[in-house]
N, C-alpha and C positions, 0 to 999 in steps of 0.2 A: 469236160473231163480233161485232167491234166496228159499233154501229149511228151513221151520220151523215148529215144532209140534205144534199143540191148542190140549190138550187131549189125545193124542197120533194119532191125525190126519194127517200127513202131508199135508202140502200145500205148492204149487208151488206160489211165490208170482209176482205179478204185482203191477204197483202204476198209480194208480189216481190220477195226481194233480189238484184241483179246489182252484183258489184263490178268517193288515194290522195297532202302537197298537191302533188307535180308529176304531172302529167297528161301521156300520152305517146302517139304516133302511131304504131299500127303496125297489122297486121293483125285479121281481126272476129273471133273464136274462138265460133265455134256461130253465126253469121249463118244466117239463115232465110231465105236468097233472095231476089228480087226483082233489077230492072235499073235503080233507080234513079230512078222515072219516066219509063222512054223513051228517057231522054237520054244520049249516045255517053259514053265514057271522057272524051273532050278538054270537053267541056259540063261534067263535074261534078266537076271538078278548082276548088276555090276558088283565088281569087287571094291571095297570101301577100303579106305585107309584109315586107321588107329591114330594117326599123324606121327612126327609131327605135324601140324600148318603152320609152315612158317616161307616167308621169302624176304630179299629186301628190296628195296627203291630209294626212290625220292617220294616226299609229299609237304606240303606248305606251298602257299601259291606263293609267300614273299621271302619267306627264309630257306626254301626248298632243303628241307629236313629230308639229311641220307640218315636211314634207320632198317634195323630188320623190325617185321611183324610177325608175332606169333598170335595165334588164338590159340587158349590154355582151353577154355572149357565155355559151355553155354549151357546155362540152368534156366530149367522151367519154375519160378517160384509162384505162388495162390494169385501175387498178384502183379508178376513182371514177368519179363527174360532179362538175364544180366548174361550179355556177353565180357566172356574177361578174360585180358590179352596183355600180353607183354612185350613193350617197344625197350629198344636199346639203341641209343645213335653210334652212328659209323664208326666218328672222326675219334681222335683221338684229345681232341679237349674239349672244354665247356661251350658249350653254343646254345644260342638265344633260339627258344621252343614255341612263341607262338602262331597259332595258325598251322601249327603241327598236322593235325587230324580234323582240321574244321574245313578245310575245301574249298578254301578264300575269304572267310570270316575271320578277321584277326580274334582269336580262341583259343587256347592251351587245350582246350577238352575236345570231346569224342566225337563232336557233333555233326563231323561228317561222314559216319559210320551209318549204312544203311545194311539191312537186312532183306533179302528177298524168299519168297516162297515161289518156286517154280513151276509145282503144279498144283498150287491153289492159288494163284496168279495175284499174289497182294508183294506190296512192300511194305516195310516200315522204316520209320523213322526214327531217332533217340527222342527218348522223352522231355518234353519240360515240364515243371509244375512254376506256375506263375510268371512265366516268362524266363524263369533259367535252367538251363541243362541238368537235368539229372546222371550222374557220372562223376568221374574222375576227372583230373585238372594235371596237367604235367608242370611244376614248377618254371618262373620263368628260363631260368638258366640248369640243361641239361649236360651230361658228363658222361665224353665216349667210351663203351664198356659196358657202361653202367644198365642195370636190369628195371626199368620202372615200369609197377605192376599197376593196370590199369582197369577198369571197370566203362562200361557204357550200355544204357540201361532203355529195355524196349516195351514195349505191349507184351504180355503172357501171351506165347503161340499158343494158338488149340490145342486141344488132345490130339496126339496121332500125328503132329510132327514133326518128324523123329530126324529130316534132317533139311539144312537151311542152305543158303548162300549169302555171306558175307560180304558186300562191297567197301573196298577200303578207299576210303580218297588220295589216292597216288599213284605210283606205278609198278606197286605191290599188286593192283585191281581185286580180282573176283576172289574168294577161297570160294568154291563149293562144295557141296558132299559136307559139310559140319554136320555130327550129330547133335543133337539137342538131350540132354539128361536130367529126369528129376532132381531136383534138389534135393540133398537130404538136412533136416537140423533149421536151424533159425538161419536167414540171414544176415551178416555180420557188416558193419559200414567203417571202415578204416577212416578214420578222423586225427590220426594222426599228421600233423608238423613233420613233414620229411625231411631230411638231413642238410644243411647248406651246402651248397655244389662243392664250394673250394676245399670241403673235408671227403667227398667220396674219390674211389678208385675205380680205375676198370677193374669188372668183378663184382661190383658190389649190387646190391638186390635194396629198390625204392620200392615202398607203396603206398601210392599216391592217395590224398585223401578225398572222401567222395563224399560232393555235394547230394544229399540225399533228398526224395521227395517223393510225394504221389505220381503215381502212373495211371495213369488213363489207360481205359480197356475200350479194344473194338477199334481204336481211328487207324489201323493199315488200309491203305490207297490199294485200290481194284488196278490192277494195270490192263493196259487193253494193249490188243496186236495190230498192227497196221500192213492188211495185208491187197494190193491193187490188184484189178482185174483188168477188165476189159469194159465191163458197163455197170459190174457190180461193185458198190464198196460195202463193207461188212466192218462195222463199230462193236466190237465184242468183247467184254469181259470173261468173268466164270460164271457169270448171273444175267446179264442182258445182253442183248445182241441188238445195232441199228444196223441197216442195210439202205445203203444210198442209190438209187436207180439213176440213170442220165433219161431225165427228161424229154432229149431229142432221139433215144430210141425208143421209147415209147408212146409218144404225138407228132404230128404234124406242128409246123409252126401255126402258135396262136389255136392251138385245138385241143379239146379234151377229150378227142375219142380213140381208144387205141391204135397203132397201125399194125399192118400185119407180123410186121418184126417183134412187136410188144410181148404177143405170146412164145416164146420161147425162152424170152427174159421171164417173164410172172412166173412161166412155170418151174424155173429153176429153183425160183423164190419160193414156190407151195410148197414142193417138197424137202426145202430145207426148214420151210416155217413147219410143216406138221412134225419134222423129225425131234425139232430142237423146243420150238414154243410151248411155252407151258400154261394151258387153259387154265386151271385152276390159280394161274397169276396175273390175270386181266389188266389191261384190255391189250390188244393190238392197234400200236396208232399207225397211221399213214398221217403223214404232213406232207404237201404241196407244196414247192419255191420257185420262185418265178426270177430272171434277170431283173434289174435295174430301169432297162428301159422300156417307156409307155406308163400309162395313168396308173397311179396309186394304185385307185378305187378295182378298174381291169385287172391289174395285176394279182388281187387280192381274191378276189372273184374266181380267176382264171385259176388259181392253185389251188382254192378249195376244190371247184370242178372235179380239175385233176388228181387231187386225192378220192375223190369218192368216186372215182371211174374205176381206179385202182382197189381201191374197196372192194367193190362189186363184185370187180374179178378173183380177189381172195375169199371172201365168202362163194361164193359160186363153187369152190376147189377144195375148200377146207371144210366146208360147215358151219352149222349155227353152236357147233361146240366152242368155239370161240367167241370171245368179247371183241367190238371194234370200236374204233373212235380215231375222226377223220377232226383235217384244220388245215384251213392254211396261212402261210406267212408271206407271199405276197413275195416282195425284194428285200424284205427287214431283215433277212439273216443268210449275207449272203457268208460264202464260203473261198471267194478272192473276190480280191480289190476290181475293182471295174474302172473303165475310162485308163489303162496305161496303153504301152505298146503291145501287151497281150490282151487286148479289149475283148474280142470276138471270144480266144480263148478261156478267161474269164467268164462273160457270161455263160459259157456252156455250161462251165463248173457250177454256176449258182442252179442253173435249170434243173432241178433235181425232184425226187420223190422216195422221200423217207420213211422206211418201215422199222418199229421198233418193237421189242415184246420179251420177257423175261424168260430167261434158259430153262430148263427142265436140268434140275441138279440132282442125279442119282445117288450119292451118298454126299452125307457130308463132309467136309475137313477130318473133322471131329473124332468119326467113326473111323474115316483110314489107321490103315499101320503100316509098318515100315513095308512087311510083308506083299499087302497090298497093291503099296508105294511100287516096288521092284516090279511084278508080276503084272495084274490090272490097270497100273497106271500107264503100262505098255501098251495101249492104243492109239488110234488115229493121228495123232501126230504128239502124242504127250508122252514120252519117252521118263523115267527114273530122275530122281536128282542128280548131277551129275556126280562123279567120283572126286574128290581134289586132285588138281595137276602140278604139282611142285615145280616142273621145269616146261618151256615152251620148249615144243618141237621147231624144225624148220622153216624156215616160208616157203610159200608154195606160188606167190606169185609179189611182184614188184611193180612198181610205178613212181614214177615223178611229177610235180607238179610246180609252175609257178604264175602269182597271179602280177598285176598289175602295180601294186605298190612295193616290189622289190623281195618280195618274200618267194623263197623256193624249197618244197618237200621234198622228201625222198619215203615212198611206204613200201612195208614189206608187209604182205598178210601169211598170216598162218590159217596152218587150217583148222576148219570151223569144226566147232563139238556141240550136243544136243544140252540140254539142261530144263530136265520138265518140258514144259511148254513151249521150250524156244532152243533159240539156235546162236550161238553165241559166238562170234567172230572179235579175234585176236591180230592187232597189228600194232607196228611199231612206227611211229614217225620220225623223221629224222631232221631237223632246221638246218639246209643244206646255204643257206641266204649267206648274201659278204658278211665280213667278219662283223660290221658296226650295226646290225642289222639283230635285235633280240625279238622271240616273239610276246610279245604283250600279255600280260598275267590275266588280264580281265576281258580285254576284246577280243581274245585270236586264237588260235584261229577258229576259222568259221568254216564248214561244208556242206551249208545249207541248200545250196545253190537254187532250184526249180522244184525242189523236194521237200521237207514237212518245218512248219514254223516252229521256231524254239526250239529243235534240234542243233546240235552244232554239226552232226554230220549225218545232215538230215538228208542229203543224197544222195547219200550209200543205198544198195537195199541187195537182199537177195532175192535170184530169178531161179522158178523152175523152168529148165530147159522145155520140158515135157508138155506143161501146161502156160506155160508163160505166162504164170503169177507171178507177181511181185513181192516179196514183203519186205516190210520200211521196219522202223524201228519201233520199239517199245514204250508207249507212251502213259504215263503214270496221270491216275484219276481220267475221271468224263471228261468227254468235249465241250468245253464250255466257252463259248464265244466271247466273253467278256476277258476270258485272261491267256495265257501264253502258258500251257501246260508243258513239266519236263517229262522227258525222255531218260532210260535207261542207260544212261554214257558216265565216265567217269566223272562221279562229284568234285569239279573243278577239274580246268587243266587249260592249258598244261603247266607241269612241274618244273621242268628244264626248258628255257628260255635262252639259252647261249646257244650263237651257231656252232654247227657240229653235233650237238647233244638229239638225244634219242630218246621220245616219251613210248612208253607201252602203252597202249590204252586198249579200251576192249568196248565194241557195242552189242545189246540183245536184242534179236527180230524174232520174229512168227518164227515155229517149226513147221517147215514141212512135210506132208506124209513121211510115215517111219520108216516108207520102202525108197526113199529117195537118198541118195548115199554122193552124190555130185550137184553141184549148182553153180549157176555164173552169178560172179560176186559183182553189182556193179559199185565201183568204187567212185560215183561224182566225176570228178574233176580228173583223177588219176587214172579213168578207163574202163574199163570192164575187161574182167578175168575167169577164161571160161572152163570149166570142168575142175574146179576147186574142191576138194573132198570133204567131206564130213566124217570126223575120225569115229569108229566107230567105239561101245560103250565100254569100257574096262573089264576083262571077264568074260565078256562074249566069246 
């Protein structure tokens, strides 16, 4: 298990995964109960904004495009969602737009526009058909003032809902709380030739023409939560759950027979597994992992073993209502690198016992309503979509940072707010470095440090004080050992690269319980920050 201070505390870590960039309202799929606080249905219903949405930033990793964003509307059509939004640049003359809204892909178009669903835990993506963007195209050369209407085109959300979160690639960030509305009428595809730059004015109103095309139904990305523990880690969607055990509190070295410590682990494990797993979705696997070192063959051996020790003991607890199926992989699929300076610590990490098995989903997407959404959705830690927040509150704690190659931060965090399923923390960076010193559009910065691969600020995480979990960030799709999955952070960044300048950016973790209203932020590199609040829901 990965070893880290909060305080001078040590913790043993594990991860939760629960899982997309629009973010969507609908029902809680495996809510753990609870009433909310106390408080009636008509109490815990946030108050929603009519908008506008709108803010401005920067965004283009290479022309860092100052622009406001607005979101006009989002329609559910038979066989799409078309978000469609209206950018306007700052300046006051014509500048060059590409890579506008693509997130670091040299692109005029939409395509770094994600959509997230917050309590039905997907994201999505814009669509292509045959390799190109379906959307709108911002001329090369844009005109400050000027109003150009845009289009960018998704998966049809389910029925039921009724409201999204928007991620914008800049540092405009998150809209949330967007309602989502019928369509009404056919829809219509602007093909028109928009005007040449050196003839419009500020004032004047573009609409941009959209490359049109089939949409594919069904491909939003499950996101999953990353939440450590102690001996437990927990891989979870809205539909499956893994749960990772540390091997070395449940055997002796080189033994497959429980020790006494084991049961108090397994048994945490049954009665989450009977709460959550769902029989009639078979089977329950247990996989065994073994370190690197010693013989293949022992190795391979020794993990089956220990899966099916582990077996035993969940059938034993749970019953023959459940399906099982045991395996093991020996050292094939380790989970860190082995032989560096953390050798020993490593193998802990690989010595593991995997339990995985598909969630019990009480209603579906489908059937929720918004109603639902506000009220029922208000369980165990799944909290409403959030409301839209037009302006950032204050920070509530600071930090600096510098590393070794000359570069120096400066972060302000705000404070954190809920959104569905998660917990969404807001801060500002600031490139504090000498003046000749810009941070890099493509490598930089980085806050991965001892915390989750292919994160960039994968070291962050929030702690409950109470229970001393962890949770890490939000990691989009399965864990798949062959590739480098992303994470819930701003699509590209940063946007301002000159010293002095100041990116916003914003990342999504696990929610924790809905009665937990403070938590210590640890922020990597810049420290830990202790009783940082969690604002509570608009309305309440």
């Amino acid at each position: 298990m990965i070893r880290f201070s909060v305080h001078g505390t040590p913790l043993r870590l594990g991860a939760l995964f629960a899982g997309a960039v629009l973010l969507a309202g609908g029902c809680s799929p495996g809510s753990d109960g609870g009433d909310g606080g106390g408080k009636d249905e008509e109490e815990q219903k946030p108050t929603y904004s009519d908008g506008p949405f709108e803010r401005e930033g920067v965004s283009g990793m290479h022309q860092m495009f100052e622009s406001s964003f607005r979101i006009d509307k989002v329609e559910r059509y038979e066989d799409r969602t078309v978000l469609r939004f209206t950018t306007a640049p700052s300046g006051e003359d014509e500048e060059l737009s590409p890579d506008a809204y693509s997130g670091g892909i040299l692109d005029s178009g939409p395509s770094g526009i994600r959509l997230i669903d917050p309590v039905g835990r997907k994201l999505y993506y814009p669509a292509h058909d045959d390799g190109d963007l379906v959307g709108s195209e911002l001329p090369t050369y844009v005109v400050g003032g000027v109003d150009y209407k845009m289009e960018a085109h998704f998966p049809r959300l389910p029925d039921g809902t009724e409201r999204i979160t928007v991620v914008f690639p800049g540092t405009q960030a998150e809209f949330t709380g967007i309602p989502v509305e019928e369509a009404e009428g056919e829809r219509k595809v602007p093909d028109e030739e928009p005007p040449k730059y050196y003839s419009l004015n500020s004032g004047d109103e573009v609409v941009a023409p959209v490359n049109d095309g089939e949409v594919s139904d069904g491909y939003g990305w499950d996101l999953y939560s990353i939440t450590e523990g102690t001996e437990i880690k927990r891989d979870t969607s809205a539909t499956h759950r893994q749960v990772d055990l540390d091997a070395d509190v449940l055997f002796e070295f080189d033994e497959a027979e429980l020790t006494d410590e084991a049961s108090s682990v397994l048994d945490e494990v049954v009665a989450e597994t009977k709460e959550q797993a769902d029989p009639d979705k078979p089977p329950i696997t247990i996989t065994g992992h073994t370190d690197g070192k010693g013989d293949e063959d022992y190795n391979q051996t020794l993990s089956e073993e220990r899966a099916e020790t582990v077996r035993d003991y969940l059938e034993a607890e749970l019953g023959s209502e459940y399906a099982y199926e045991t395996e093991g992989k020996g050292a094939t699929e380790p989970v860190a690198e082995e032989g560096g300076a953390d050798d020993e610590e490593a193998r802990a990490q690989n010595r593991r016992v995997e339990i995985s098995y598909n969630i019990k989903v009480a209603e579906t997407q489908a059937e929720a309503s918004e109603e639902k959404t506000a009220s029922a959705g208000r369980t165990g830690d799944t909290a409403p979509p959030a409301p839209f927040r037009e302006k950032d509150p204050e920070p509530v704690a600071t930090g600096e940072y510098a590393d070794d190659k000359g570069y120096s931060y400066d972060l302000e965090l705000l404070p954190l707010y809920r959104d569905g399923a998660y917990l969404v923390a807001r801060f500002r960076l600031t490139n504090t470095s000498d003046k000749d010193i810009r941070i890099a559009t493509i490598s930089g910065p980085y806050f991965s440090g001892n915390g989750l691969t292919g994160a960039r600020f994968g070291s962050f995480g929030v702690v409950d004080p109470e229970t001393e979990t962890v949770y890490r960030a939000v990691r989009i799709g399965d864990d798949d050992p062959d590739e480098i999955r992303d994470y819930i952070e701003p699509p590209g960044f940063p946007y301002e690269q000159k010293p002095g300048s100041t990116n916003r950016s914003f990342l999504y973790f696990p929610a924790p319980p809905l009665d937990v209203e403070k938590v210590t932020f640890d922020a990597g590199p810049f420290g830990t920050f202790e009783d940082v609040p969690i604002e509570p829901v608009p309305g309440e």
